[in-house]
Legacy VTK file of the C-alpha trace (Angstrom):
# vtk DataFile Version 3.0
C-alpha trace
ASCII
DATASET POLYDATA
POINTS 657 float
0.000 0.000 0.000
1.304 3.401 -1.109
1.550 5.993 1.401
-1.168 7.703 -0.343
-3.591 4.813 0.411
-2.109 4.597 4.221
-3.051 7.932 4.644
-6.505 7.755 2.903
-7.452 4.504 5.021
-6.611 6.395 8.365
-9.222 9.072 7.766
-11.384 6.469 6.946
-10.952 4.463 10.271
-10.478 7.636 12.118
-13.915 8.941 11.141
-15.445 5.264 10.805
-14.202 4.708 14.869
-15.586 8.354 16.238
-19.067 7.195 14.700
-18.523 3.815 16.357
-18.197 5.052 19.671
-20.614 7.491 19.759
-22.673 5.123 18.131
-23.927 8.143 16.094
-23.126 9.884 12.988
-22.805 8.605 9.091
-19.981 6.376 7.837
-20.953 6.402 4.051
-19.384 9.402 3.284
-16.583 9.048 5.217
-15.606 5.749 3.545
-16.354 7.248 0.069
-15.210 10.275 0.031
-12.265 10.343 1.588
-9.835 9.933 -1.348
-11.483 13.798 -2.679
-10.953 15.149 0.833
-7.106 13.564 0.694
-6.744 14.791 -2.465
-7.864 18.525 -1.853
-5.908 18.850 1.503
-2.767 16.895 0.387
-2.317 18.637 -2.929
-4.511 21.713 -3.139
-5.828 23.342 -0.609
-3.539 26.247 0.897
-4.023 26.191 5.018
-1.532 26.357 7.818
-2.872 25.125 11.000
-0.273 27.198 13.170
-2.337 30.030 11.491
-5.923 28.817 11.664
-7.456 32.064 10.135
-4.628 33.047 7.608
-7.013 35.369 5.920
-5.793 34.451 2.662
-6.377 30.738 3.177
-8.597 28.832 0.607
-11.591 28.300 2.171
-13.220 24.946 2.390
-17.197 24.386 3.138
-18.000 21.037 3.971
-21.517 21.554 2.713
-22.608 17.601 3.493
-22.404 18.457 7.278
-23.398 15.359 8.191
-20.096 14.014 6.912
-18.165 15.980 9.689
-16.439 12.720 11.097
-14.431 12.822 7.788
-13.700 16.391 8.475
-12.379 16.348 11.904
-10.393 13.194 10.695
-8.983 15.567 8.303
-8.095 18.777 10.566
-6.598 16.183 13.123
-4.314 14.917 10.672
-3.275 17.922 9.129
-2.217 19.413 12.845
-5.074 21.360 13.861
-5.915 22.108 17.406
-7.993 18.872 17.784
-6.687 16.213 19.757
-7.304 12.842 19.364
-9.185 12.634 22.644
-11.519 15.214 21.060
-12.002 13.164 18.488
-13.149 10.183 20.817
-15.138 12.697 22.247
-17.527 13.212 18.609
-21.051 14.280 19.177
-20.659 14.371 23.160
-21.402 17.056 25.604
-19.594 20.554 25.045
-17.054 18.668 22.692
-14.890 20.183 19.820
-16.259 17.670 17.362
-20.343 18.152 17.554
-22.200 16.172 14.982
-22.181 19.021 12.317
-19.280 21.254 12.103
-19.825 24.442 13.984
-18.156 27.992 13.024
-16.031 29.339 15.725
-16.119 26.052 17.857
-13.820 24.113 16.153
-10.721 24.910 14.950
-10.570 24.843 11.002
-13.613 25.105 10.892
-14.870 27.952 7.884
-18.362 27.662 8.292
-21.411 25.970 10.323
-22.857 23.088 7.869
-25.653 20.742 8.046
-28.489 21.593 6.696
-28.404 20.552 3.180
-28.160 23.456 0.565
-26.828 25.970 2.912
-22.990 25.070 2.097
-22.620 25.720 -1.164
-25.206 29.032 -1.345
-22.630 30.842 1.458
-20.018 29.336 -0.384
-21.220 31.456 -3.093
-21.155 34.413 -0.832
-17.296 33.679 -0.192
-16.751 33.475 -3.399
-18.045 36.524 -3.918
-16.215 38.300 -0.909
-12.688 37.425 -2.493
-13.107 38.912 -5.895
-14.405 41.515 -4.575
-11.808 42.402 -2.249
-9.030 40.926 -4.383
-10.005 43.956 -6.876
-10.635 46.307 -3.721
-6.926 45.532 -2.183
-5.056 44.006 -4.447
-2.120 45.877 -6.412
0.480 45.425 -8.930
2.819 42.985 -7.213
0.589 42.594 -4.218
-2.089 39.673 -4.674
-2.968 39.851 -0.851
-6.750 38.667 -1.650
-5.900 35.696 -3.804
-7.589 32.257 -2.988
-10.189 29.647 -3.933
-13.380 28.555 -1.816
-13.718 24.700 -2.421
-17.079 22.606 -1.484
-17.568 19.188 -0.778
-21.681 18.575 -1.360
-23.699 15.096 -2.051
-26.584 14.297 -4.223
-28.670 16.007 -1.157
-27.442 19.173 -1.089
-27.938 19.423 -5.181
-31.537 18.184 -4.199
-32.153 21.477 -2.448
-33.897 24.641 -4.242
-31.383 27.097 -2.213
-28.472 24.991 -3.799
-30.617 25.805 -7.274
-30.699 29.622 -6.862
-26.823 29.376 -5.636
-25.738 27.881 -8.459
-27.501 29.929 -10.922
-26.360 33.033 -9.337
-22.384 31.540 -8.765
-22.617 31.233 -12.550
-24.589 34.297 -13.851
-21.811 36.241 -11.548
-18.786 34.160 -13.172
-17.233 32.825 -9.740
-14.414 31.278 -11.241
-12.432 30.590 -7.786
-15.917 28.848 -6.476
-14.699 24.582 -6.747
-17.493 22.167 -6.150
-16.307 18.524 -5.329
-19.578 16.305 -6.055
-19.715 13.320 -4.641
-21.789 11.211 -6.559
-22.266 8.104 -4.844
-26.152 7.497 -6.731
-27.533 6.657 -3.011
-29.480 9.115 -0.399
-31.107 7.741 2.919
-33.960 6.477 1.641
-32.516 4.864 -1.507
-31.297 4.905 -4.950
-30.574 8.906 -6.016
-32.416 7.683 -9.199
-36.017 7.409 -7.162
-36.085 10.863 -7.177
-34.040 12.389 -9.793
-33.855 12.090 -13.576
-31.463 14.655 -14.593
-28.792 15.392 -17.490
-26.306 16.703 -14.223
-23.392 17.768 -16.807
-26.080 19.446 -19.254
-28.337 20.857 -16.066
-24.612 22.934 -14.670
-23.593 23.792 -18.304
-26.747 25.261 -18.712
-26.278 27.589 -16.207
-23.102 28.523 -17.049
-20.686 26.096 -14.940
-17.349 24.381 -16.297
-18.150 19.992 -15.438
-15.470 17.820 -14.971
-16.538 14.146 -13.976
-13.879 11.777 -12.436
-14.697 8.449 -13.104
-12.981 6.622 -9.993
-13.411 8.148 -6.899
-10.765 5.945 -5.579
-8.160 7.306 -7.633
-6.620 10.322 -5.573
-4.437 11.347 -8.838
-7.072 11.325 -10.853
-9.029 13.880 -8.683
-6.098 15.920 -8.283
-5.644 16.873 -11.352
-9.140 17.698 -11.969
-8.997 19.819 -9.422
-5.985 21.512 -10.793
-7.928 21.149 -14.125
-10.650 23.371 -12.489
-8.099 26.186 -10.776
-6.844 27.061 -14.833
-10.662 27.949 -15.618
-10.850 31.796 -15.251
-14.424 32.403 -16.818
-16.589 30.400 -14.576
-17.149 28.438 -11.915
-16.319 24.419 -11.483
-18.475 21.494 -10.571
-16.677 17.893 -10.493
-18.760 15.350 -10.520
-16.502 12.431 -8.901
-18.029 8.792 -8.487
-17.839 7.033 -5.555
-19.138 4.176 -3.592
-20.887 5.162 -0.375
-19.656 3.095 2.124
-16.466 1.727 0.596
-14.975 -1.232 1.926
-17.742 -1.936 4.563
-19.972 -5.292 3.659
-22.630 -2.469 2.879
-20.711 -0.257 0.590
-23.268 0.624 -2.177
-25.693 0.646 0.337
-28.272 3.050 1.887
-28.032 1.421 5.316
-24.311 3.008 5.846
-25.589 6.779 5.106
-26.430 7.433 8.570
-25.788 4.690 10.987
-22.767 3.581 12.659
-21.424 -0.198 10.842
-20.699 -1.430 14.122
-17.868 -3.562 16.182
-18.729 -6.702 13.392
-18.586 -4.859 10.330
-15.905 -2.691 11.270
-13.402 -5.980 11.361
-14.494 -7.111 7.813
-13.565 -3.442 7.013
-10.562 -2.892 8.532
-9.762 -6.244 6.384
-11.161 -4.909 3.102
-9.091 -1.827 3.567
-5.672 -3.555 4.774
-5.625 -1.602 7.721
-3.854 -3.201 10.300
-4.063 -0.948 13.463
-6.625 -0.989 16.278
-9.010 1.727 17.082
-7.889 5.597 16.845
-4.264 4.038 16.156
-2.830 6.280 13.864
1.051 5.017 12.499
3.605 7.903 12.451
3.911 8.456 9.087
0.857 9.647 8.106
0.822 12.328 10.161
5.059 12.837 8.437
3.018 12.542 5.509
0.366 15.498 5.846
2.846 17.921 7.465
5.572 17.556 4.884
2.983 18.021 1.947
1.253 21.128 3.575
5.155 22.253 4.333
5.779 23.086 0.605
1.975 23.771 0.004
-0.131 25.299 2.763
3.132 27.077 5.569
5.073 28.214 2.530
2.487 29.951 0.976
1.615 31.881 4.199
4.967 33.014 4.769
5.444 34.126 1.208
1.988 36.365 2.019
3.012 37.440 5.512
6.231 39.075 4.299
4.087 40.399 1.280
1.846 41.828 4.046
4.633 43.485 5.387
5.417 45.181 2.503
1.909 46.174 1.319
1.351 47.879 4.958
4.453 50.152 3.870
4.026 51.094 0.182
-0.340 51.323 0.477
-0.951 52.270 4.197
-4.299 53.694 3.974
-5.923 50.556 2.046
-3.469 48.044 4.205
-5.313 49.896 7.189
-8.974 48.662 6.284
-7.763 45.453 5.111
-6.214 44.837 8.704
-9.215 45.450 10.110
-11.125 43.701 7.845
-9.076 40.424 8.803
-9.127 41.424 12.110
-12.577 41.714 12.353
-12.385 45.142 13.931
-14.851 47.992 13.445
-13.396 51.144 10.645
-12.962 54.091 12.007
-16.485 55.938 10.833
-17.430 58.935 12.636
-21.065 58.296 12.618
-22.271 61.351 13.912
-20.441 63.728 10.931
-22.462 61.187 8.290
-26.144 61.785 10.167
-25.794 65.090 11.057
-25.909 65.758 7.493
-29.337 63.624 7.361
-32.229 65.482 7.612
-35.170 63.802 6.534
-38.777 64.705 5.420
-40.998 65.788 8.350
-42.716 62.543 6.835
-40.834 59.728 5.220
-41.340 56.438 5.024
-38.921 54.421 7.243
-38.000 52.335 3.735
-37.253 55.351 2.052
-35.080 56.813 4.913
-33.637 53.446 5.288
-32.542 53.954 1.301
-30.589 57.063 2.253
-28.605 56.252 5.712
-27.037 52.984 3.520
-26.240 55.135 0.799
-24.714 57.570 3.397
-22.954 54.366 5.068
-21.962 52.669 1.891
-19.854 56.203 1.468
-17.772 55.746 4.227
-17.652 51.658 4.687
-15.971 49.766 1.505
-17.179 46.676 3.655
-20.672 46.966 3.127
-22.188 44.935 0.153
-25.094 43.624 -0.937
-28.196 44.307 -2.778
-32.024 42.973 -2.798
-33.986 40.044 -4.420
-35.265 42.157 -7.686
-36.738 44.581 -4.950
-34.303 47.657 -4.872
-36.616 50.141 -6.276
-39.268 48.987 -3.586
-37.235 48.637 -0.582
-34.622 50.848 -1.351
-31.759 48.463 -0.717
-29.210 48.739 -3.144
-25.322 48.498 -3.193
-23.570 51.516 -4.362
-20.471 51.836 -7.351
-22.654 49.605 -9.898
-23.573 46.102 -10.347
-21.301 43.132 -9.108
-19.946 40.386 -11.575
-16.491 39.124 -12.164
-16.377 41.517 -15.291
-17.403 44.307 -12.560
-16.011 43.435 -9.591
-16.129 46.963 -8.002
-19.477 47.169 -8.331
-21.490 46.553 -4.866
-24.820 45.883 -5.554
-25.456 42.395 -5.950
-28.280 41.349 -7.894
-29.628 38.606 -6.327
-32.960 38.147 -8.523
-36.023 36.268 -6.972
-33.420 34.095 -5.038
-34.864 35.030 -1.490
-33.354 32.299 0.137
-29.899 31.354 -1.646
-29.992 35.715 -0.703
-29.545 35.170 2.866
-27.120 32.218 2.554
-24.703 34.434 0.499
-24.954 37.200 2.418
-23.531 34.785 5.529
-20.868 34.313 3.502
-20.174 37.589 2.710
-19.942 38.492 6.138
-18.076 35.239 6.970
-15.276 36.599 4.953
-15.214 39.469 6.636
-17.464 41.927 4.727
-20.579 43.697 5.969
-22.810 41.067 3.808
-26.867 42.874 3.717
-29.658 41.471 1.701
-33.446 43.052 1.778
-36.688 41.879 0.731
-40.274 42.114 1.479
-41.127 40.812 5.014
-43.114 38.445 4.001
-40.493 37.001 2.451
-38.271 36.196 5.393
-40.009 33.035 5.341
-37.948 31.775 2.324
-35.221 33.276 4.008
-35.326 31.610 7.572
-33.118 28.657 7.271
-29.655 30.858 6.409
-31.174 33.679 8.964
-31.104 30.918 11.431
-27.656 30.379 10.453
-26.583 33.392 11.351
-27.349 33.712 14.482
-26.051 30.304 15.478
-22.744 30.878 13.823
-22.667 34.267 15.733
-22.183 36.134 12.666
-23.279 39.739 11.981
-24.818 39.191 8.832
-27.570 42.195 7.922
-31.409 41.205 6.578
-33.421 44.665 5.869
-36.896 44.162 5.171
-39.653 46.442 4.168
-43.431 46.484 3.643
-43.973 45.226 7.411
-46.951 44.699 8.338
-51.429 45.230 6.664
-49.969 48.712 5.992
-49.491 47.019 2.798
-52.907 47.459 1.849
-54.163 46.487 -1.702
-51.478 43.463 -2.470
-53.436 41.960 0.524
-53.172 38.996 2.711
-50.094 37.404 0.741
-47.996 39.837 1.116
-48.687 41.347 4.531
-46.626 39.946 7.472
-48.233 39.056 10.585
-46.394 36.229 12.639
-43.149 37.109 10.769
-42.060 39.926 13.730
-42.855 37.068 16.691
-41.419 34.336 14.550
-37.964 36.291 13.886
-37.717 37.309 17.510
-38.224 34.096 18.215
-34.584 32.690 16.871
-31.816 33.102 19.893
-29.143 35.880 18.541
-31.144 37.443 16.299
-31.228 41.178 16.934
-35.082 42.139 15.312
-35.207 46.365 14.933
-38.627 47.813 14.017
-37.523 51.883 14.412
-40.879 54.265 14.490
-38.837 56.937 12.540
-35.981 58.173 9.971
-34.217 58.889 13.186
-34.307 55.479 14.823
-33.972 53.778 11.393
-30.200 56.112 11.340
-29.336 54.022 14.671
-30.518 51.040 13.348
-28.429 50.776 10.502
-25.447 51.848 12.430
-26.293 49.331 15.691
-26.362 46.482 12.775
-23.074 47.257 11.179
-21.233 47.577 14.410
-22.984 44.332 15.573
-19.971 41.912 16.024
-21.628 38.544 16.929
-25.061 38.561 16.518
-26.776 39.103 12.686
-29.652 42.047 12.645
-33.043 42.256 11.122
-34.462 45.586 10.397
-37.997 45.926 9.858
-38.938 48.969 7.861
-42.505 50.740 6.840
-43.848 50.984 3.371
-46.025 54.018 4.111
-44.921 57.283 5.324
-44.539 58.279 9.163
-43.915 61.512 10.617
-40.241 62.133 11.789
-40.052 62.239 15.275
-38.398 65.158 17.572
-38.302 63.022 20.654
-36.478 59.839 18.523
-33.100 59.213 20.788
-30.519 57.145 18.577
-28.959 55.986 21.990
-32.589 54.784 23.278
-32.590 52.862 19.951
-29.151 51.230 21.059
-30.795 49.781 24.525
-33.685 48.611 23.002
-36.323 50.567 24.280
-37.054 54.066 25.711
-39.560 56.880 27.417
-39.916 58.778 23.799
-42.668 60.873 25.198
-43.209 60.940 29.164
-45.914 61.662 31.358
-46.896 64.975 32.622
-47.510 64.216 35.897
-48.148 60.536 37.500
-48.382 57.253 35.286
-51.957 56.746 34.706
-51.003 54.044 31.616
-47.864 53.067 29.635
-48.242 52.925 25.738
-45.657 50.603 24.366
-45.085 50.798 20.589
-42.889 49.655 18.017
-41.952 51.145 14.244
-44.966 52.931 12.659
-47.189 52.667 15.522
-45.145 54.590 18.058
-47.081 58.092 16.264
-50.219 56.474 16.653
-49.044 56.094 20.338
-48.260 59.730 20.681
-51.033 61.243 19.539
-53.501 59.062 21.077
-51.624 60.393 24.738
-53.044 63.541 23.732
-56.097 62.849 22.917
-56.023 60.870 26.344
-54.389 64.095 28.264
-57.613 65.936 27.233
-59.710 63.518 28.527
-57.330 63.914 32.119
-55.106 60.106 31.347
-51.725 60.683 31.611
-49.554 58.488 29.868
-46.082 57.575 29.233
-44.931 56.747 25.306
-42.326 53.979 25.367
-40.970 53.129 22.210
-39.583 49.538 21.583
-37.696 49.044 18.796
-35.584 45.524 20.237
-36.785 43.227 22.510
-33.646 41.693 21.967
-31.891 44.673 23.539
-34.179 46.003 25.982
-34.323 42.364 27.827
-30.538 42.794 27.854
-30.576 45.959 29.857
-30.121 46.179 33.772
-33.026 45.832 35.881
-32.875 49.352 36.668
-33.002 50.624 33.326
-35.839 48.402 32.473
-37.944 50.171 35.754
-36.636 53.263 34.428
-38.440 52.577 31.267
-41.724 50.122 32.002
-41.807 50.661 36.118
-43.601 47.489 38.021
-45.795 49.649 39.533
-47.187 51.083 36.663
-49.847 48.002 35.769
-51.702 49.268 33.543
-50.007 48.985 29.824
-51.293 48.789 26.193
-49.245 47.179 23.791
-49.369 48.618 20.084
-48.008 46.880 17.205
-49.237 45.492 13.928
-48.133 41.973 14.130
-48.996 39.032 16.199
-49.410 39.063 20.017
-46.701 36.586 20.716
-44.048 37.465 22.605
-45.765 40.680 24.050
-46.954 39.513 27.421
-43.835 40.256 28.945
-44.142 43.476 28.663
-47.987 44.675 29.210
-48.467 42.023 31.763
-52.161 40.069 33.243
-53.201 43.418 33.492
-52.639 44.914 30.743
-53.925 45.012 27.153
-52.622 44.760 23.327
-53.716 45.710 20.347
-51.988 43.462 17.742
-52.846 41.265 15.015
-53.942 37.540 15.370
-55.623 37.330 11.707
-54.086 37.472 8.633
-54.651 41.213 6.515
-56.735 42.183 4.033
-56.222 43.973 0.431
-57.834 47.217 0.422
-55.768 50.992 0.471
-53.804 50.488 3.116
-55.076 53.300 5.407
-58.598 51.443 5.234
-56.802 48.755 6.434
-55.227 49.862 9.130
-58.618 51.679 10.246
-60.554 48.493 10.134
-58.045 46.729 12.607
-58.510 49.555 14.729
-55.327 51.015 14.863
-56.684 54.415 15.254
-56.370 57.324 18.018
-60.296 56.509 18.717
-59.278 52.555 19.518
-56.410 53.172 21.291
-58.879 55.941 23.733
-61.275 53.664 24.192
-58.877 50.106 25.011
-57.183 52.749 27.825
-60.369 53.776 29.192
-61.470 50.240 29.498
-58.446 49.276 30.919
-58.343 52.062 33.600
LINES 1 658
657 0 1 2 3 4 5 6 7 8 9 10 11 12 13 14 15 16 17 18 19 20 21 22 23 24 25 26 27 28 29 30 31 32 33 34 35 36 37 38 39 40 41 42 43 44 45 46 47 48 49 50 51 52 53 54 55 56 57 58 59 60 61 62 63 64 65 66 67 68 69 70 71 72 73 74 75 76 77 78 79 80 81 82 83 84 85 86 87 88 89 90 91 92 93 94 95 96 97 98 99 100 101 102 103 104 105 106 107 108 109 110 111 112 113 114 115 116 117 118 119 120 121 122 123 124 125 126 127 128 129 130 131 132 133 134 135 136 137 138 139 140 141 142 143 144 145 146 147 148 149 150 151 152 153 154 155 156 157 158 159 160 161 162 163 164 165 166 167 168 169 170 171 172 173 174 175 176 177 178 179 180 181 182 183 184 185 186 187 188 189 190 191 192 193 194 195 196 197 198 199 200 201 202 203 204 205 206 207 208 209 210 211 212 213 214 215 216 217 218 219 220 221 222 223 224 225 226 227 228 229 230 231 232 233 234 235 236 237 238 239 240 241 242 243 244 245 246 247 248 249 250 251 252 253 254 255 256 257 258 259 260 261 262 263 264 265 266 267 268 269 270 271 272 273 274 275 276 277 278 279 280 281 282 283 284 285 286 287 288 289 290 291 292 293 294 295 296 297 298 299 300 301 302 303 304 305 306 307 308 309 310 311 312 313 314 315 316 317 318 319 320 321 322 323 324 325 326 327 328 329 330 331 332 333 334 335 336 337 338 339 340 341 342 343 344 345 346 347 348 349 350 351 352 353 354 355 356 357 358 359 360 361 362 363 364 365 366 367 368 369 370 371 372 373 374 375 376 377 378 379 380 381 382 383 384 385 386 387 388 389 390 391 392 393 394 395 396 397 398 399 400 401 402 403 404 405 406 407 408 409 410 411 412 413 414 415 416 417 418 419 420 421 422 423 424 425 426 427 428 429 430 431 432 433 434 435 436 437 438 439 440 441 442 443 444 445 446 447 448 449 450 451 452 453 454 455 456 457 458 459 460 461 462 463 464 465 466 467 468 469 470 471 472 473 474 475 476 477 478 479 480 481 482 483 484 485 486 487 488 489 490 491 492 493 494 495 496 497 498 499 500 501 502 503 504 505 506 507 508 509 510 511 512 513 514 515 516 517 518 519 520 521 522 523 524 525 526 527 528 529 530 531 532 533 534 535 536 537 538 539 540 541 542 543 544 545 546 547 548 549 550 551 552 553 554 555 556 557 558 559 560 561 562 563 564 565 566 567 568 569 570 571 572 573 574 575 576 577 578 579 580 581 582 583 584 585 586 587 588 589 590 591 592 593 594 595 596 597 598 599 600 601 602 603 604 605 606 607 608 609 610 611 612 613 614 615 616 617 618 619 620 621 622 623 624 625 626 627 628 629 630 631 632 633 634 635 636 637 638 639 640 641 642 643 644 645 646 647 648 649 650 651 652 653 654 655 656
């Protein structure tokens, strides 16, 4: 057995032995495609594990997430910080090796995968990120953004739509660095590939303007080497390569559904080891493989970050002020954007609607942040979010507004990639929409990522277009997802700190939740209220007879109907609430500052669901929200017919009282 083979049968074993002793996880693809994975580590990929986030690393996504047992056999090998106890440790309590690989928990780790279709749509997005910074940075003699973004993806994840909208859009946008590795085993869990598909694969990706390369033997490590290499030399577009494999090779079951997603056992695992030639017990890795992956990587992978560290060097000297964002773009520190110079030269409409406002604070940010990209799903015009400096492709890669076409979902994905990579990734839409868009948005805030979702039309405002298109649970459901940072601001003023608390956001991804009809611009709006979630916009007169608590569009409604209750002798307080995510984060004295226990008596405003609001109005208080879906008619005659009028509002308080 060549060393080659020695090296490819101890990832198999590795990976085959974590499953075995969890008793969890899915051997098939480790035992099939683990000549690809030795092939694109040992010969391609460019890494150095004493640098674990070499920003000029290729990137790879390991888009079949459930075959993360051939991954962490992988970054063990190669010298990552992941022991071999860790390994032993695979799918166990608070363990570096959880059953899907996790972003930021595990060391080599580019990106959280699992879900099928997600990998190869933020792939996309990374893809994306290094052109465009490799034409934002780069300079004669300096290619310090130069590097591919490889996938590994099964018949599953090419099952998905969001893998359908990816790939048209990776090939519409010529990715050429973006390297699929398919592997094409012809079996899913619940059988033969061909029970559910029919398809011309090589015609399907040609058609949509993808380069195919097919490898024939899986098994043959050369053979997918140099299609891989085959695949770096194509500059126009990007690759997919179809490479066949057996799932489950070497087991009694290979070909089999039965070794997708079940451990092969103590039995099997003999007649394996046997099949394979491998002559060492459990997690007994010989010597030389892991001489074998360090001295490849030595002449690949270190030497290639040394040659870009002193390039680094020299780049800081001769280009200082674009070295200076680029640090801090690989850092993952915030530029240095004086935020108050930008919006003090805001001044919006006395009535505006919050989309439209929205429109002009990115423009304004987009000035002064090279970092922010993005664009909407063939909705710019409507929700007025657009990248600036033209259209993105790889014939315009300055350009930084991405269209994304009716791709809602595949949208989100790439925009976690974007940000992934280090950019300021944004992607907007109709509210309604976040539906299609919930999977990636879920993503995000698991990874921890600040990825940015801006979404218009919000609520039966929307009027004529009717029921379809008028979001209801959406607000609840979104606010719902741990880490997710939901801002509904009432005005152009709170929609300024909105835009700036979601690109400073660090670790936790931001929706922002903007009107389709105008609202008046509000002198009481605090941007620094916005930041803690919630605030007194408009405060009593005297005592606390009631406390109005609004969000977005219905925070006027709130003010005006405390003055048509301060005529009838009701003093109120106006709290506006653009987080819940925030304002629960606040110390229990700000909170009483804000919504005091002793005030009881509190009507909840908003035109969305009532889920989520009884923490705040309390058993004796009141809401007037939405439990029905909308209706098309203008939507003021909406609005008025759900009773979100200064007469309602009276009357609920009165009641109340």
């Amino acid at each position: 057995m060549n060393q080659n083979q020695t090296s490819i049968n101890a990832m198999r074993m590795l990976g085959v032995d974590m499953i075995n002793k969890a008793n969890s996880g899915h051997p098939g693809i480790v035992l099939g495609a683990a000549p690809m994975m030795y092939s694109l580590y040992s010969e391609h990929m460019a890494y150095n594990p004493a640098e674990p986030k070499w920003f000029n690393r290729d990137r790879f996504v390991m888009a079949a997430g459930h075959g993360s047992g051939l991954l962490y056999s992988m970054l063990h090998l190669t010298g990552h910080n992941l022991s071999m106890d860790e390994l032993k440790d695979f799918r166990q309590w608070e363990s570096k090796t959880p059953g899907h690989p996790e972003y930021n928990h595990t060391e080599g780790v580019d990106t959280t995968s699992g879900p099928l279709g997600q990998g190869i749509a933020m792939a996309t997005g990374m893809a994306i990120a290094e052109l465009y910074m490799a034409n934002r940075f780069n300079k004669e003699g300096y290619p310090v953004v130069d590097h591919h973004t490889f996938v590994l993806c099964g018949d599953g994840d090419l099952q998905e739509g969001v893998t359908q909208e990816a790939i048209s859009l990776a090939g519409h946008l010529g990715l050429s660095k973006l390297v699929v590795l398919y592997d094409s085993n012809d079996i899913q869990l619940d059988g033969p590939v061909s029970m559910a598909n029919s398809e011309d694969v090589k015609a399907k990706y040609e058609s949509m303007n993808w380069s195919y390369l097919r490898v024939e033997d899986g098994e043959d490590a050369e053979a997918v080497a140099k299609a891989i290499e085959e695949a770096k030399k194509i500059t126009d577009k990007p690759t997919i390569i179809e490479i066949k494999t057996v799932i489950g090779h070497g087991s009694p079951d290979a070909g089999s559904s039965s070794t997708h997603g079940s451990p092969i056992g103590e039995e099997k695992t003999v007649v394996t080891r046997e099949a394979l030639g491998w002559n060492h017990g459990p997690f007994e890795i010989p010597q030389e493989v892991y001489d074998d992956f360090k001295a490849k990587n030595e002449v690949k992978g270190v030497a290639a970050y040394e040659s870009w560290a002193k390039m680094i060097e020299e780049y800081k000297a001769a280009y200082p002020e674009d070295a200076k964002y680029l640090l801090q773009t690989m850092n993952g520190e915030a530029l240095d954007i004086d935020y108050d110079k930008i919006f003090d030269g805001y001044e919006p409409k006395a009535s505006v609607a919050t989309r439209a406002s929205s429109g002009d604070v990115l423009k304004l940010l987009q000035g002064e942040n090279p970092l922010l990209i993005g664009g909407s799903a063939d909705l710019s015009g409507s929700t007025k979010v657009k990248g600036i400096d033209g259209n993105f492709s790889a014939k315009t890669p300055a350009g930084r507004n991405i269209n994304y076409g009716v791709r809602e979902h595949a949208m989100a994905a790439v925009v976690n990639g974007l940000t992934l990579h280090g950019l300021k990734g944004f992607g907007g839409g109709f509210f309604i929409f976040s539906d299609y868009m919930r999977p990636a948005m879920r993503m995000a805030a698991l990874m921890g990522i600040p990825s940015i979702f801006a979404f218009t039309h919000d609520s039966v405002a929307v009027g004529e277009d009717g029921p379809t298109h008028e979001p209801v649970e959406q607000l609840a459901g979104l606010r719902a997802v741990p880490n997710m940072d939901v801002i509904r601001p009432a005005d152009a003023n709170e929609v300024m700190a909105a835009w700036q608390l979601a690109v400073e956001s660090k670790t936790t991804p931001t929706s922002l939740v903007f009107t389709r009809q105008n609202v008046p611009t509000l002198d009481q709006a605090s941007r620094e209220g916005v930041a803690k979630g919630g605030y007194v916009i408009s405060p009593e007169a005297d005592k606390i007879d009631a406390i109005l608590i609004a969000t977005g569009s219905e925070v006027a409604l709130a003010i005006e109907s405390q003055k048509a209750l301060k005529a009838k002798g009701i003093d109120t307080r106006v709290v506006s609430l653009p987080s819940f995510k925030r304002f629960n984060e606040q110390s229990a004295e700000y909170k009483e500052s804000v919504l005091p226990l002793a005030s009881r008596k509190r009507l909840g405003i908003e035109m969305g669901a009532s889920l989520g609001w009884g923490q705040y109005v309390g058993l004796e208080g009141k809401l007037l929200t939405i439990d029905q879906f909308g209706a098309s008619a203008p939507g003021g005659l909406v609005i008025e017919k759900y009773g979100f009028n200064v007469e309602n509002v009276v009357k609920i308080v009165e009641e109340m009282l």
